[in-house]
C-alpha positions as CSV (number, residue, x, y, z in Angstrom):
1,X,134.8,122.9,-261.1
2,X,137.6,124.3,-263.2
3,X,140.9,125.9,-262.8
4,X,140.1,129.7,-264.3
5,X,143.3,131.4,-263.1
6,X,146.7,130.9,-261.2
7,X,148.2,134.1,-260.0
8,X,151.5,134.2,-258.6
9,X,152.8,136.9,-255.9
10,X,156.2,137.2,-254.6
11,X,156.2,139.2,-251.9
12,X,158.8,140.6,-249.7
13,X,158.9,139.5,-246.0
14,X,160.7,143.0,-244.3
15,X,163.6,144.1,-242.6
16,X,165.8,141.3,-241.7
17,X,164.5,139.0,-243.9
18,X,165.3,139.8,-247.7
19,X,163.9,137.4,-249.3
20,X,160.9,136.8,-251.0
21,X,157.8,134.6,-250.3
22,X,155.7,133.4,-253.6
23,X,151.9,133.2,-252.9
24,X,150.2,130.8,-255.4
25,X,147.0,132.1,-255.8
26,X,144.4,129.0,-258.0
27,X,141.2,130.4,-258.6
28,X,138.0,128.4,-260.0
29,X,134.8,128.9,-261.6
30,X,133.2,128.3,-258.3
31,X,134.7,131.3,-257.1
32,X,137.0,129.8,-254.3
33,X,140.3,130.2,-254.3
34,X,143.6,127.8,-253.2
35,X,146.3,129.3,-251.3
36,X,149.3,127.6,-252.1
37,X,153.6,128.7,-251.3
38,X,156.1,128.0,-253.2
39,X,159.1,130.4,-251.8
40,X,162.8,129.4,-252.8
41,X,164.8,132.1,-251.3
42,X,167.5,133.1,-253.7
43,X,166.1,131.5,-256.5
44,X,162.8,132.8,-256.9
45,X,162.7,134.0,-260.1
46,X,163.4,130.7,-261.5
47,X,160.5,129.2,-259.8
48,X,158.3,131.9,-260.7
49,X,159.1,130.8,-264.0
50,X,158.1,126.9,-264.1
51,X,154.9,128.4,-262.3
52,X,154.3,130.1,-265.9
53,X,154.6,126.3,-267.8
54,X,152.4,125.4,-265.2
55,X,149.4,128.2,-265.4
56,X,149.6,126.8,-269.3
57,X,148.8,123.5,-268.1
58,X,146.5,123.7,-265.5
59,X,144.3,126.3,-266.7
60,X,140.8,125.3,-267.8
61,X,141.2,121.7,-265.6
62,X,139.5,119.9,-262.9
63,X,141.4,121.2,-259.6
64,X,139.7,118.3,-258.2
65,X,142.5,115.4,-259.6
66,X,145.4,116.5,-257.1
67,X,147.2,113.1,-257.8
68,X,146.9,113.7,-262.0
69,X,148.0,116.7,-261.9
70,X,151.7,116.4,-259.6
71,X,152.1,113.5,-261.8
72,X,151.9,115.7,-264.8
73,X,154.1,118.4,-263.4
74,X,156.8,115.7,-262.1
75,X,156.2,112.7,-264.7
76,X,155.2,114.3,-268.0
77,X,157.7,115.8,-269.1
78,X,161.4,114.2,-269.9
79,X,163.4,116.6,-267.5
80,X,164.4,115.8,-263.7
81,X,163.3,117.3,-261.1
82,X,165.3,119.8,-258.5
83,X,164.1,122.0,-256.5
84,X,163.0,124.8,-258.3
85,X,160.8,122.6,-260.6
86,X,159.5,121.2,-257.2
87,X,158.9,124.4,-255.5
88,X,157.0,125.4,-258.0
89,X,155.2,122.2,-258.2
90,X,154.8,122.5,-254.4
91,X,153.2,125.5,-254.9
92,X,150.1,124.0,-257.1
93,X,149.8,121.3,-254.8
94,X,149.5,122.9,-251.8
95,X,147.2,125.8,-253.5
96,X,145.1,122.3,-254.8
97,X,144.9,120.8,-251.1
98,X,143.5,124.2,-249.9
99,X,140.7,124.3,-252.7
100,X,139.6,120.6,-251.8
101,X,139.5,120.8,-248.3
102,X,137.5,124.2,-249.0
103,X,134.8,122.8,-251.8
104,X,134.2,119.9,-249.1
105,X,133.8,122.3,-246.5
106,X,136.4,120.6,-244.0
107,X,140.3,120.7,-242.9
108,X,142.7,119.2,-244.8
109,X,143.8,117.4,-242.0
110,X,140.5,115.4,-242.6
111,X,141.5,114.8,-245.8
112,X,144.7,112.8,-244.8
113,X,142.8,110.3,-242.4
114,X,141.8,112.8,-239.8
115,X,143.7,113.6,-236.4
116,X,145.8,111.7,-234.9
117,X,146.6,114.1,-231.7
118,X,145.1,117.7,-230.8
119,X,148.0,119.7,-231.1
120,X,151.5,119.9,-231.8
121,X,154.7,120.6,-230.6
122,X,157.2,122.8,-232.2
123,X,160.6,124.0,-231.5
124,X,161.9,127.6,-231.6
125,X,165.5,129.3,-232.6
126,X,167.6,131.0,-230.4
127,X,169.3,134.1,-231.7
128,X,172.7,135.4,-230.6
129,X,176.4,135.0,-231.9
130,X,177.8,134.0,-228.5
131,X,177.3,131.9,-225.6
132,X,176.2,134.4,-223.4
133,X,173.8,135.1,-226.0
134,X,172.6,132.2,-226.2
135,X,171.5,131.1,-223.0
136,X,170.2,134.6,-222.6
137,X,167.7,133.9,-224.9
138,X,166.8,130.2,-224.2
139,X,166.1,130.8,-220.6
140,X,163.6,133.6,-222.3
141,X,162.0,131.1,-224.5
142,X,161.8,128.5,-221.4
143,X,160.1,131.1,-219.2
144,X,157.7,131.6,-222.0
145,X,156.4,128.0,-222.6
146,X,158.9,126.7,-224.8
147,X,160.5,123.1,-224.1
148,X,162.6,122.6,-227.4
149,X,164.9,125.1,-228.6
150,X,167.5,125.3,-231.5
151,X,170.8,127.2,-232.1
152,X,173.6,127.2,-234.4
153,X,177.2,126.5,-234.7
154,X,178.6,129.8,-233.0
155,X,182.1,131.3,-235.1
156,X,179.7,130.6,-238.2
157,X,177.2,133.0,-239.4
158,X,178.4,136.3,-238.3
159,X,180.7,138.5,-240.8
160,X,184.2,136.9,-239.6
161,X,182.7,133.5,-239.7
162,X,181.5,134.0,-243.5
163,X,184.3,135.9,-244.8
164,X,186.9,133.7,-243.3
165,X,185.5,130.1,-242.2
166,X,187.5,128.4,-239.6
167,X,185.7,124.8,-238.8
168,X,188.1,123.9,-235.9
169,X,187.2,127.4,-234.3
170,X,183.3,126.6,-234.6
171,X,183.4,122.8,-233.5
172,X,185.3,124.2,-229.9
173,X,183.1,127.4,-229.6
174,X,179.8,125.5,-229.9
175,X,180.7,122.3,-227.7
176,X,181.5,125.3,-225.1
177,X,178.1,126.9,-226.3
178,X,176.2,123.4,-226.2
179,X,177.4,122.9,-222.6
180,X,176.5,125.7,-221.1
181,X,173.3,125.4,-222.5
182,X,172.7,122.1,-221.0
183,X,173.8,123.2,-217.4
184,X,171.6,126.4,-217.8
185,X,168.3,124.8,-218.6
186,X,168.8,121.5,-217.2
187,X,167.0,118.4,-218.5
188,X,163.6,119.7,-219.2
189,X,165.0,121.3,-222.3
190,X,165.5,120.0,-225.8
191,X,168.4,120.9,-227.7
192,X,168.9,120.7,-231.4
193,X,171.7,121.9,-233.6
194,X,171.4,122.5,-236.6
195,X,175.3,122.5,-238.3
196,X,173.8,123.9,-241.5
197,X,175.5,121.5,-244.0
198,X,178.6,123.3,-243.8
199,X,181.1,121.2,-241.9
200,X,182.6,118.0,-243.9
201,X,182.3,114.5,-242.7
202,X,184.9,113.9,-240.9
203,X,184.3,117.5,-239.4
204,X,180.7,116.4,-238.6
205,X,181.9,113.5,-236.9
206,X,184.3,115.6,-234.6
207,X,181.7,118.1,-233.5
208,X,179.2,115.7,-233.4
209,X,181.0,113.3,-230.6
210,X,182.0,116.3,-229.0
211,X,177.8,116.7,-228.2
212,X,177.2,113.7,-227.4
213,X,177.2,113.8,-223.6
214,X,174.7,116.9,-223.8
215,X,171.6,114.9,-225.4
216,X,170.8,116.7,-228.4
217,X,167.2,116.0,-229.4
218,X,168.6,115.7,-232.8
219,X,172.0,116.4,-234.8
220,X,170.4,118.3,-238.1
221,X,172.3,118.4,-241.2
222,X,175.9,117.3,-240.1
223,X,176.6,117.3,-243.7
224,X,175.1,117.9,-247.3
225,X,172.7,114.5,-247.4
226,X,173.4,114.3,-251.4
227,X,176.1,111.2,-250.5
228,X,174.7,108.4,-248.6
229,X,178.0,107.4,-248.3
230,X,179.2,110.3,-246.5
231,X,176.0,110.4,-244.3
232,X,177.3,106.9,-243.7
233,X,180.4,108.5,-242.2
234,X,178.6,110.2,-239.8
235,X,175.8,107.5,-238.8
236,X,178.6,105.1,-238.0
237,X,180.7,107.5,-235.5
238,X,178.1,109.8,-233.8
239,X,175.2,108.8,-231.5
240,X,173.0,111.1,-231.3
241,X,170.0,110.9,-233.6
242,X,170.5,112.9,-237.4
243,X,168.0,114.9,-238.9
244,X,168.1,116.1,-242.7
245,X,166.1,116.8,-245.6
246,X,165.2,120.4,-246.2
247,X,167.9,120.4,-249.4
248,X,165.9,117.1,-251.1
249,X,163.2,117.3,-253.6
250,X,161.7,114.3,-253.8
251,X,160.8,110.5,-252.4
252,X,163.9,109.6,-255.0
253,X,166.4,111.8,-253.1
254,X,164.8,110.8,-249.8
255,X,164.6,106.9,-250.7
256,X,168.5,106.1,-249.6
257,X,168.8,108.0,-246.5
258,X,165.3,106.1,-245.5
259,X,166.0,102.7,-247.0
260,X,169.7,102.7,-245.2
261,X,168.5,104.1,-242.0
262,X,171.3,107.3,-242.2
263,X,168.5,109.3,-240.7
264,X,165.7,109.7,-237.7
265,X,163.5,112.5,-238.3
266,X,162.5,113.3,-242.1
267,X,163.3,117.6,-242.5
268,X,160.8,117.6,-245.2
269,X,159.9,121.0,-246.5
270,X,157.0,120.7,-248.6
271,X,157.8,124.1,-250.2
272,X,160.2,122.6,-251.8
273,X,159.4,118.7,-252.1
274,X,156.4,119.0,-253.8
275,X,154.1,119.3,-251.3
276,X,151.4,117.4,-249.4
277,X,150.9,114.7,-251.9
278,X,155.0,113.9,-251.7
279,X,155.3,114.4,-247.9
280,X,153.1,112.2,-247.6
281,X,154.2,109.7,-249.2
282,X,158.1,110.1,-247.5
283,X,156.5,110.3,-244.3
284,X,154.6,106.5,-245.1
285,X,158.3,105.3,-246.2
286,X,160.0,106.5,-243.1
287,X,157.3,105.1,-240.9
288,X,158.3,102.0,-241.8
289,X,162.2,102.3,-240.4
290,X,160.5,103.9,-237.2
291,X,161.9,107.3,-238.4
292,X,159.5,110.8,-237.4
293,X,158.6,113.9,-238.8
294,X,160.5,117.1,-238.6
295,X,159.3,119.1,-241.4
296,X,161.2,122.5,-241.9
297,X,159.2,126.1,-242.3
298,X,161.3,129.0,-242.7
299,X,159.2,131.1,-245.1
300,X,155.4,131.9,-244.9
301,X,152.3,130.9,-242.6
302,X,151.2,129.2,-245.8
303,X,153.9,126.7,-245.8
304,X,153.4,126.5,-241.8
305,X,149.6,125.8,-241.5
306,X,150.1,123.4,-244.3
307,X,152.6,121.4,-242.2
308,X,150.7,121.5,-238.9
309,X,148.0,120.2,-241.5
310,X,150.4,117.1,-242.3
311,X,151.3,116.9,-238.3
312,X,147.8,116.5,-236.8
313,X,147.5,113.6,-239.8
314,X,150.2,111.5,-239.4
315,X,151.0,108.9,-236.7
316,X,155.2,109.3,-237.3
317,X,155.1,112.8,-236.0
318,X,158.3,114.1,-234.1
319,X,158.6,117.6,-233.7
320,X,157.8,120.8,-236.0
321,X,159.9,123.8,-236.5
322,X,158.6,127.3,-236.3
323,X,158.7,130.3,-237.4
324,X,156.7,133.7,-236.9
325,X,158.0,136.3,-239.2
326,X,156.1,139.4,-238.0
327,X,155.4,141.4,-241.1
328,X,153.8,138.2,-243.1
329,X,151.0,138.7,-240.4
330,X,150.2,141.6,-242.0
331,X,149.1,139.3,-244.8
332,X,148.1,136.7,-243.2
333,X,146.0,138.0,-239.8
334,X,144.5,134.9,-238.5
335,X,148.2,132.7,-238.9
336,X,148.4,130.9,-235.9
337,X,151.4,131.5,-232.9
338,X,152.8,128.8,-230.9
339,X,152.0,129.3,-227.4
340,X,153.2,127.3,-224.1
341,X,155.4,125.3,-226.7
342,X,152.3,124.1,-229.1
343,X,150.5,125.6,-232.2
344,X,147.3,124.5,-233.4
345,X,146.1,124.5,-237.5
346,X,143.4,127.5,-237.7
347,X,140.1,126.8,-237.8
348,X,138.2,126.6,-241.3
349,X,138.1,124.8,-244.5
350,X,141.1,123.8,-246.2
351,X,144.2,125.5,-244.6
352,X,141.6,127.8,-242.8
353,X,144.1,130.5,-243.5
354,X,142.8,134.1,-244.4
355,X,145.4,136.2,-247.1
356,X,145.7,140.4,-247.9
357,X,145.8,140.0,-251.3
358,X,145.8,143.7,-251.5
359,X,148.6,143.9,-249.1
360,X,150.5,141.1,-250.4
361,X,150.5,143.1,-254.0
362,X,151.3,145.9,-252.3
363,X,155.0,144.3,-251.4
364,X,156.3,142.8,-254.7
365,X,160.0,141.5,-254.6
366,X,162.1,140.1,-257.2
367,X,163.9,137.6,-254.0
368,X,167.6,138.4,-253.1
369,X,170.7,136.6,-252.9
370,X,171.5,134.1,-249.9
371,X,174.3,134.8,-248.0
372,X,177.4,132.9,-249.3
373,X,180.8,131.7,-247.1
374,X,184.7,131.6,-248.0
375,X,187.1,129.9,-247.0
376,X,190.5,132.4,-245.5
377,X,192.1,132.3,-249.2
378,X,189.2,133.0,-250.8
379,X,187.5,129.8,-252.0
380,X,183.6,129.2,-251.8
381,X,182.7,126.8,-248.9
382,X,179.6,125.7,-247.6
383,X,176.5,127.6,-246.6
C-alpha cells in the first residue's frame, strides 16, 4: 500500500466557536482513506503549512511504517519541535492509526494491546459567569447522568475579566463558587477546575489552598507547566492532586513534570503532542510514578474518538474530557455522545468514524484569533 494523497481541510466549527478544525485526509492506492486532526486554534495556518513539507514527504510511501515516519517528521530534520510542527505531525499520525486499524480490518484500540475496560468515563463543562450560574447548570448535568463536572475561575473570562484582570477578585469569587458547588451536589460529584494557566505561582498556591477543603478531583493547570520549578511551587503548598499538559508537545516537555512527580493526571492532547504514537509513550512513562490519563479534546470528534481509542487501551486511565460541539456532527454523523456519564469508541475499523467530506469542504476557514487578557494598565497577561 502506498500513500497517493494527503488532503488537508480546515473547517469552521459554527457560531460560538470561531475557530477552525483541520481534517487530515491520507488516501492510498488501496482506496481507503486515514482520518486524521490536527486543529491548533489560532494558529492554523501555520500548521497547515508544515502539513505541506509533510504531503512532500510522505507521498508515494508505505502508510504501513507509523513509527518511521513520526521519527522522520520529529527526528529528520535539525529544527525543534513546538506545537505547530507537532500538530501537524499529530495530524499524520493519527490519519496513519486510522488507515492501519482499517487495512487490518479491526479497532485501533486492538492495535494498542486491546481493552482494558468497556467504557469510559468523561467529565463535562459547566457554562455560566456566576455562581448561581453555575450550580444551575451542574445540578442539570447531574440529573442527566453526569458524575464529574468542570468550571472555571469566575471574574475571568467574561469582558471585564479580560479587559481588566484582577487575580485577587477571581481567587475569592471562585472559592465562593467552589463551595457552593460542593454543598449543592454533595459528595457524589466530582469537581475539577481548570485555572487556565493564568494565575502565577504564588497566586496558584492561594487559590489552590483556598479549595482544598472542597475535594477537587483535580487542580488543572495552576500555572504555565513550562517551569518545573514553578510547578514545584505549587506541588509543595497545595494538596489536591494537579493536572497539566495540553500546552506540551512532546515526551521531552512532559519528561520533568513526570520524572519529578509535579503532576497526577497527564492532560495530553494528542492534537497537539503528536499523536497516538507519542501519547503512548507519555502515558507508559507516567504509569510508572502511578500518574493517570486525562487527555484534553476541545476540537473535533476526530481528536475525541482517537482518545477514547487510547482510553479503552491503557491500564493508567483516569478520566477523559469531552466535548460535543453540535455543528461538527454535521460532519461527522455517527461521532459518539457521552450518555449517563460514559462514551464508548464507535464501532468499525480503525477510528470507526464516518466524515462529510462534502460538507466539511463546504465550511472552509482560515482559523481566528484566540481571545487574549490585559492587565488594568494595559499589559498582556495570561490566557
Amino acid at each position: 500500500m502506498r500513500i497517493t494523497e494527503i488532503e488537508t481541510l480546515p473547517v469552521s466549527v459554527g457560531p460560538g466557536y470561531e475557530y477552525a478544525v483541520i481534517i487530515v485526509l491520507v488516501r492510498t492506492d488501496e482506496g481507503l482513506t486515514g482520518i486524521g486532526e490536527a486543529s491548533l486554534a489560532g494558529r492554523g495556518r501555520g500548521v497547515l503549512g508544515i502539513l505541506d513539507h509533510f504531503r512532500d514527504l510522505l507521498v508515494g510511501q508505505d502508510p504501513g511504517k507509523i513509527e518511521h515516519w513520526w521519527g522522520e517528521m520529529t527526528r529528520g530534520t535539525f529544527w525543534s519541535n513546538g506545537q505547530v510542527i507537532m500538530s501537524a505531525v499529530a495530524g499524520i499520525d493519527l490519519a496513519l492509526w486510522d488507515l492501519k486499524g482499517k487495512r487490518l480490518g479491526v479497532p485501533v484500540y486492538e492495535l494498542l494491546g486491546g481493552p482494558t475496560r468497556d467504557r469510559v468515563r468523561v467529565y463535562r463543562h459547566l457554562a455560566g459567569d456566576s455562581t448561581e450560574a453555575l450550580v444551575e447548570d451542574a445540578l442539570r448535568w447531574r440529573s442527566l447522568g453526569f458524575t464529574a463536572l468542570r468550571y472555571g475561575p469566575l471574574a475571568a473570562f467574561d469582558e471585564e475579566g479580560l479587559a481588566r484582570w484582577d487575580p485577587q477578585r477571581s481567587i475569592v469569587e471562585t472559592i465562593a463558587a467552589t463551595e457552593a458547588l460542593r454543598g449543592a451536589l454533595g459528595e457524589g460529584v466530582d469537581l475539577l477546575l481548570d485555572a487556565h494557566t493564568m494565575f502565577s505561582p504564588a497566586e496558584a498556591a492561594y487559590l489552590g489552598r483556598g479549595l482544598e477543603p472542597f475535594r477537587l478531583y483535580f487542580y488543572e493547570d495552576p500555572i504555565r507547566p513550562l517551569n518545573p520549578s514553578s510547578l514545584q511551587l505549587v506541588r509543595d503548598k497545595v494538596n489536591l492532586p494537579l493536572a497539566t499538559g495540553e500546552q506540551l508537545s512532546h515526551k521531552w516537555e512532559f519528561q520533568p513534570l513526570i520524572e519529578n512527580e509535579l503532576v497526577d493526571y497527564l492532560r495530553i492532547d494528542m492534537v497537539h503532542a503528536g499523536g497516538i504514537t507519542e501519547a503512548k509513550k507519555i502515558l507508559a512513562a507516567g504509569e510508572m510514578h502511578g500518574q493517570r490519563s486525562a487527555l484534553h479534546h476541545a476540537s473535533s470528534p476526530v481528536n475525541g474518538v482517537a482518545c477514547l481509542h487510547v482510553d479503552m487501551a491503557v491500564p493508567n486511565f483516569g478520566i477523559q474530557e469531552w466535548m460535543e460541539l453540535e455543528p461538527l456532527y454535521e460532519l461527522f454523523p455517527n461521532a459518539p455522545r457521552a450518555t449517563d456519564g460514559y462514551v464508548v469508541p464507535p464501532a468499525g475499523p480503525g477510528f470507526g468514524l464516518e466524515l462529510d467530506e462534502d460538507e466539511a469542504r463546504r465550511r472552509p476557514s482560515r482559523d481566528a484569533a484566540l481571545p487574549s487578557r490585559s492587565w488594568p494598565d494595559g499589559g498582556v497577561a495570561d490566557y
